[in-house]
RODO-2510 file (C-alpha; in nm, 4 decimals, decimal comma):
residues 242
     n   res          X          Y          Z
     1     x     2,7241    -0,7842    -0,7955
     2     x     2,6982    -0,4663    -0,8670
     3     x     2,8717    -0,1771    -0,6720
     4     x     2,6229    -0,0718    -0,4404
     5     x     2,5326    -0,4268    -0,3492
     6     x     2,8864    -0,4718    -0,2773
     7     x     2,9297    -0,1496     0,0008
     8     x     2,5715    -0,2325     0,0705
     9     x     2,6733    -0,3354     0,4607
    10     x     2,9398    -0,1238     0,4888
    11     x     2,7282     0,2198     0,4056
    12     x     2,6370     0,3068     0,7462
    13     x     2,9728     0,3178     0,8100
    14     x     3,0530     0,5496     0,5091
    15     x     2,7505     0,7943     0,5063
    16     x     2,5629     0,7934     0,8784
    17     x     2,2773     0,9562     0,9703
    18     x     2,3309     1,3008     0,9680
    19     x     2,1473     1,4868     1,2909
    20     x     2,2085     1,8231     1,0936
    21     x     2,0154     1,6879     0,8568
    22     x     1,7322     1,5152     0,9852
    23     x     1,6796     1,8617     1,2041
    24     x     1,6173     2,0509     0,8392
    25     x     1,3665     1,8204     0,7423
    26     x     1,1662     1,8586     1,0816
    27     x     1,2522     2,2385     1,0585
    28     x     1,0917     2,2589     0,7106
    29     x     0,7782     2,0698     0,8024
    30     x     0,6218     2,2512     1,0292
    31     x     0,3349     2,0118     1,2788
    32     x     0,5171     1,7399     1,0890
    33     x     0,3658     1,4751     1,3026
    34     x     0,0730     1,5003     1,0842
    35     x     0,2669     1,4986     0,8008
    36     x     0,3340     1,2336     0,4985
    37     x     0,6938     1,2066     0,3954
    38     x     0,8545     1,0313     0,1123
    39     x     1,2369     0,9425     0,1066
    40     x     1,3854     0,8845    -0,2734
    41     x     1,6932     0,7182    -0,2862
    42     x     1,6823     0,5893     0,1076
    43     x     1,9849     0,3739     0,0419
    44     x     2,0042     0,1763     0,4077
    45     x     1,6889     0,3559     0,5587
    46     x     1,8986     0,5965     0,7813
    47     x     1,6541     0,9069     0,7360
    48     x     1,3399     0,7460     0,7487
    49     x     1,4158     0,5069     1,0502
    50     x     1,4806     0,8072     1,2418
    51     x     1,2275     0,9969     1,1709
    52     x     0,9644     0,7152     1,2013
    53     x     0,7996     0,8507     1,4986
    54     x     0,8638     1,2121     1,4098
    55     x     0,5764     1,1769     1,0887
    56     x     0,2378     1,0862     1,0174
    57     x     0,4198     0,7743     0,7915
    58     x     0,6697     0,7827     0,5732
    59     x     0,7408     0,5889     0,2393
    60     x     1,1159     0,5493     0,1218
    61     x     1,2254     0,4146    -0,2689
    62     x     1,5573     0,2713    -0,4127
    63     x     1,6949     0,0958    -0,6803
    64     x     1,9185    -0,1192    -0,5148
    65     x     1,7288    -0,4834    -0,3437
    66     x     2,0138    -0,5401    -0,1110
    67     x     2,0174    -0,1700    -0,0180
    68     x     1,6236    -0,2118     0,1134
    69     x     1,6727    -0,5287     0,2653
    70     x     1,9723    -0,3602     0,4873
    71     x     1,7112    -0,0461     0,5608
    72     x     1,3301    -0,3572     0,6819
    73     x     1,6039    -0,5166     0,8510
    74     x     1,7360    -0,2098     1,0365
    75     x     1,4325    -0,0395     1,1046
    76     x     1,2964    -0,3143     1,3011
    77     x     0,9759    -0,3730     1,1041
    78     x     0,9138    -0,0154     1,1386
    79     x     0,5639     0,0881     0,9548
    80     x     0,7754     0,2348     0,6853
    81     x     0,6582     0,1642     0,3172
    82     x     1,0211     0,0700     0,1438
    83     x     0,9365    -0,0026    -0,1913
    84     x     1,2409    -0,0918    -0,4915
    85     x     1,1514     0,1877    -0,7516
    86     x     1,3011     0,4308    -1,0125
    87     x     1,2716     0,8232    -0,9036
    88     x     1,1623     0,8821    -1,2414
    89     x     0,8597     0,6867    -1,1452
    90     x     0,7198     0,7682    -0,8759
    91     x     0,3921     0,9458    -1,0089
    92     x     0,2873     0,6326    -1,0982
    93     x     0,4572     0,3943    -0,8296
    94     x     0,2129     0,6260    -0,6008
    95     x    -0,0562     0,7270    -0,7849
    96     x    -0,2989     0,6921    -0,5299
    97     x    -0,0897     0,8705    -0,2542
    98     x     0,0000     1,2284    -0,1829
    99     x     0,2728     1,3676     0,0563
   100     x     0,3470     1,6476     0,2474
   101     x     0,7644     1,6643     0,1948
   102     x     0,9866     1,4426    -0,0640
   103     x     1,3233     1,4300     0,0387
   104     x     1,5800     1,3756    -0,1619
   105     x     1,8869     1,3965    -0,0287
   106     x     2,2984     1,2356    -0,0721
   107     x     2,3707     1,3804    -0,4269
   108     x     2,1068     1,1042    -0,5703
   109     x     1,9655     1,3623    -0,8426
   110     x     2,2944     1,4020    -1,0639
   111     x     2,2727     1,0439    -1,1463
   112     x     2,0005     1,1247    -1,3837
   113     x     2,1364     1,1795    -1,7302
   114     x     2,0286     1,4966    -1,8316
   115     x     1,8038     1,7915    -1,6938
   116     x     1,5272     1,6353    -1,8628
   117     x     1,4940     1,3671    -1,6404
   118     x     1,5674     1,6279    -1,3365
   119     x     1,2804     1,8340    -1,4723
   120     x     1,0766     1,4973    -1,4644
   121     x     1,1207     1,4157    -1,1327
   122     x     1,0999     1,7421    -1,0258
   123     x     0,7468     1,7465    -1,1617
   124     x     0,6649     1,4068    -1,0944
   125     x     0,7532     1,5110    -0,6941
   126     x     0,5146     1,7979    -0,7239
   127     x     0,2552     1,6160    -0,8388
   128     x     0,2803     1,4021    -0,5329
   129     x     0,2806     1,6999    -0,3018
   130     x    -0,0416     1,8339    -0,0946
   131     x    -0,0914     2,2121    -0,1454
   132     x     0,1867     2,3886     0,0449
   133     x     0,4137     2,0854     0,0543
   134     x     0,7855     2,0886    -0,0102
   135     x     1,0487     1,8823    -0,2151
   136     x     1,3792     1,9271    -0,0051
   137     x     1,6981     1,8012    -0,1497
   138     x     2,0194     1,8339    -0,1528
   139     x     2,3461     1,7736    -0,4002
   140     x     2,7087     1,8947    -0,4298
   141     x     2,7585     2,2336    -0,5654
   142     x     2,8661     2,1646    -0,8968
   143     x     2,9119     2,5615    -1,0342
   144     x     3,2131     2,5251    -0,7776
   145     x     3,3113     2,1611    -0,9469
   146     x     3,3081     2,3066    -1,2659
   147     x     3,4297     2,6565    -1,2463
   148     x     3,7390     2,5267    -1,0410
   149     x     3,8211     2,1938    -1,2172
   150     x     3,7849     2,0387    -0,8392
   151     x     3,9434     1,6704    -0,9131
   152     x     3,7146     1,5181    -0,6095
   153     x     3,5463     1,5315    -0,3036
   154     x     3,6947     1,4749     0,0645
   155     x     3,8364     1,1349     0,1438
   156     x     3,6036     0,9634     0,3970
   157     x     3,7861     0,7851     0,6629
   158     x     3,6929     0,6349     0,9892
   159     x     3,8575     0,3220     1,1976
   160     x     3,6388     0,0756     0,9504
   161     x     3,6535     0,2127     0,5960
   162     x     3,8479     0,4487     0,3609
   163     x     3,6354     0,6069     0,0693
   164     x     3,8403     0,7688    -0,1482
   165     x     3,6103     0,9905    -0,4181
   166     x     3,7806     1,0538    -0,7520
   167     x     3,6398     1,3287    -1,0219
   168     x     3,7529     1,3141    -1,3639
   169     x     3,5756     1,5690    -1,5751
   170     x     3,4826     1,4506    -1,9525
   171     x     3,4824     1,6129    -2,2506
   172     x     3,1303     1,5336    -2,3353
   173     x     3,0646     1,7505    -1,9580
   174     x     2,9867     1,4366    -1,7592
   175     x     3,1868     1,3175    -1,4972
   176     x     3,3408     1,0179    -1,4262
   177     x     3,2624     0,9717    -1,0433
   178     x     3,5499     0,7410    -0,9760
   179     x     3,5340     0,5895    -0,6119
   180     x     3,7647     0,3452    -0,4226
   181     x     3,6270     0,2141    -0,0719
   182     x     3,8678     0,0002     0,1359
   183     x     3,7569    -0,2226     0,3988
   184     x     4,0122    -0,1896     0,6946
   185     x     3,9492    -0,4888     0,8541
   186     x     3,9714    -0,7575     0,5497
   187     x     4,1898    -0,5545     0,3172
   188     x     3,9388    -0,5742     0,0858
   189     x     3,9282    -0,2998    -0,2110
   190     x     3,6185    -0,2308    -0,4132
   191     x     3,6515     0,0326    -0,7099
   192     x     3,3534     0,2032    -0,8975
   193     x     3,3311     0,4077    -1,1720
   194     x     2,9484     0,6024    -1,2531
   195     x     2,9268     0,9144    -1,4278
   196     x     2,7136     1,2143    -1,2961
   197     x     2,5090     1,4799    -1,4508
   198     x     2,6998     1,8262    -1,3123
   199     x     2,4344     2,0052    -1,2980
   200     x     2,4382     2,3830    -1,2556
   201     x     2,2331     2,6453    -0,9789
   202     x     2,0837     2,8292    -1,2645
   203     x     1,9904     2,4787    -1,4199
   204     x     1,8329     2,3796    -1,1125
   205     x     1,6587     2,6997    -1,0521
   206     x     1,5148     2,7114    -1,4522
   207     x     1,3741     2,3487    -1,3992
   208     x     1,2071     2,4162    -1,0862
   209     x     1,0050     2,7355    -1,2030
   210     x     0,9444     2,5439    -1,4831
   211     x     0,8087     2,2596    -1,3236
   212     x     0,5724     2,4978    -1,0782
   213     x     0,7336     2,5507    -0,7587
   214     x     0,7374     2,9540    -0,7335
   215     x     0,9528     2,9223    -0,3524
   216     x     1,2782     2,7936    -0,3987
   217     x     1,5431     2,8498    -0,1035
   218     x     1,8923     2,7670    -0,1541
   219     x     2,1070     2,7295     0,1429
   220     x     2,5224     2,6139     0,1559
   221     x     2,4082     2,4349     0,4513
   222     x     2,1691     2,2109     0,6130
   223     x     2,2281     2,4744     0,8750
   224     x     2,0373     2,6835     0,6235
   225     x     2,3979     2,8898     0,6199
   226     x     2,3629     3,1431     0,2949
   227     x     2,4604     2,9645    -0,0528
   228     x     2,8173     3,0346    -0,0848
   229     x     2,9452     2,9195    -0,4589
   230     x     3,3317     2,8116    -0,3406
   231     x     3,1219     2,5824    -0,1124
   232     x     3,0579     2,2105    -0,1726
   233     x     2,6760     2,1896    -0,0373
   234     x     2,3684     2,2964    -0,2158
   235     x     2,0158     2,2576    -0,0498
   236     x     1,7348     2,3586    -0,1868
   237     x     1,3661     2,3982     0,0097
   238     x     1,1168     2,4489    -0,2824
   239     x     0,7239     2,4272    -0,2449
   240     x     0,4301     2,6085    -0,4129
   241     x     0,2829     2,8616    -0,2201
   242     x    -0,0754     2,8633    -0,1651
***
């Protein structure tokens, strides 16, 4: 089984819905209930269950089976297209289907190898988009990773589970995301070890002019506080302006 399977029914428990968050996306999408909305890299369908009856309809793709069975069971049999899919494919997964706002949100984009594929996708969501739409997405701020040698992220902790989140920075400039979740109740340890692409603002920012968006906000916040690079959050709100 592989690790995502394995914290599959405990992830609500690690990452829940955000209200900070689900109030950007409805911010950014203005007369969003006659808007289309796709969710890449849902995990357990926390964003797009709750904000089911906020849009038009809303599709939601991820890699893992078990993780989509969690979100159809949770959502109630929600009209909500979950579909098991690659991010890098999603030009062709919807070929026939446009969208107002792609979210992609929980640090999902640095598990792409390289900012090839992040260019890809970034296209791929564009061509998806109607005119004005936005791709919205969020991922830690890795100039502040780098440029301080940061050796992790913020133990999560709550009276069910301990997440412990490990960062051990490679010579090759990868790094080894090294996690350890522990399941209070059973004593039960599960350990996981993925490496992510750090990828930098000015990266970020080359790849999406390149790829056509000519708005790009970046926020430290999904507060929309200013970008602040000691900080650990970077949002971006990108769209082409008609």
């Amino acid at each position: 089984m592989d690790f995502y399977s394995a914290i599959s029914d405990y992830y609500n428990e690690i990452f829940p819905v955000n209200p900070v968050q689900l109030s950007f996306i409805l911010n950014c999408t203005p007369e969003h209930e006659n808007k289309k909305l796709l969710d890449v890299g849902c995990g357990t369908g926390g964003l797009p269950i709750n904000l089911i009856n906020k849009f038009k309809s809303i599709s939601a793709i991820d890699t893992n089976k078990q993780m989509l069975d969690i979100a159809w069971q949770n959502s109630g049999k929600m009209n909500i297209d979950f579909k098991e899919a690659d991010m890098l494919n999603i030009q062709n997964i919807f070929e026939n289907q446009s969208f107002d706002v792609v979210v992609c949100f929980g640090n999902t984009l640095v598990h792409l190898n390289n900012i090839d594929e992040i260019t890809s996708f970034f296209m791929q969501a564009k061509a998806l988009l109607n005119p004005g739409g936005k791709l919205l997405f969020q991922i830690i701020n890795y100039d502040n990773v780098l440029d301080n040698s940061l050796s992790g992220l913020p133990t999560i902790e709550n009276e069910h589970v301990r997440f412990v989140r490990n960062y051990n920075h490679k010579s090759n400039g990868y790094i080894n995301f090294n996690t350890i979740l522990t399941i209070k109740e059973t004593g039960n340890v599960l350990e996981n070890n993925v490496n992510l692409y750090p990828v930098r603002k000015i990266q970020l920012e080359k790849a999406l002019k390149y790829s056509g968006y000519n708005v790009c906000n970046s926020y430290g916040s999904f507060k929309k506080d200013p970008y602040n690079h000691v900080g650990l959050p970077l949002i971006y709100e990108c769209y082409h302006r008609i």
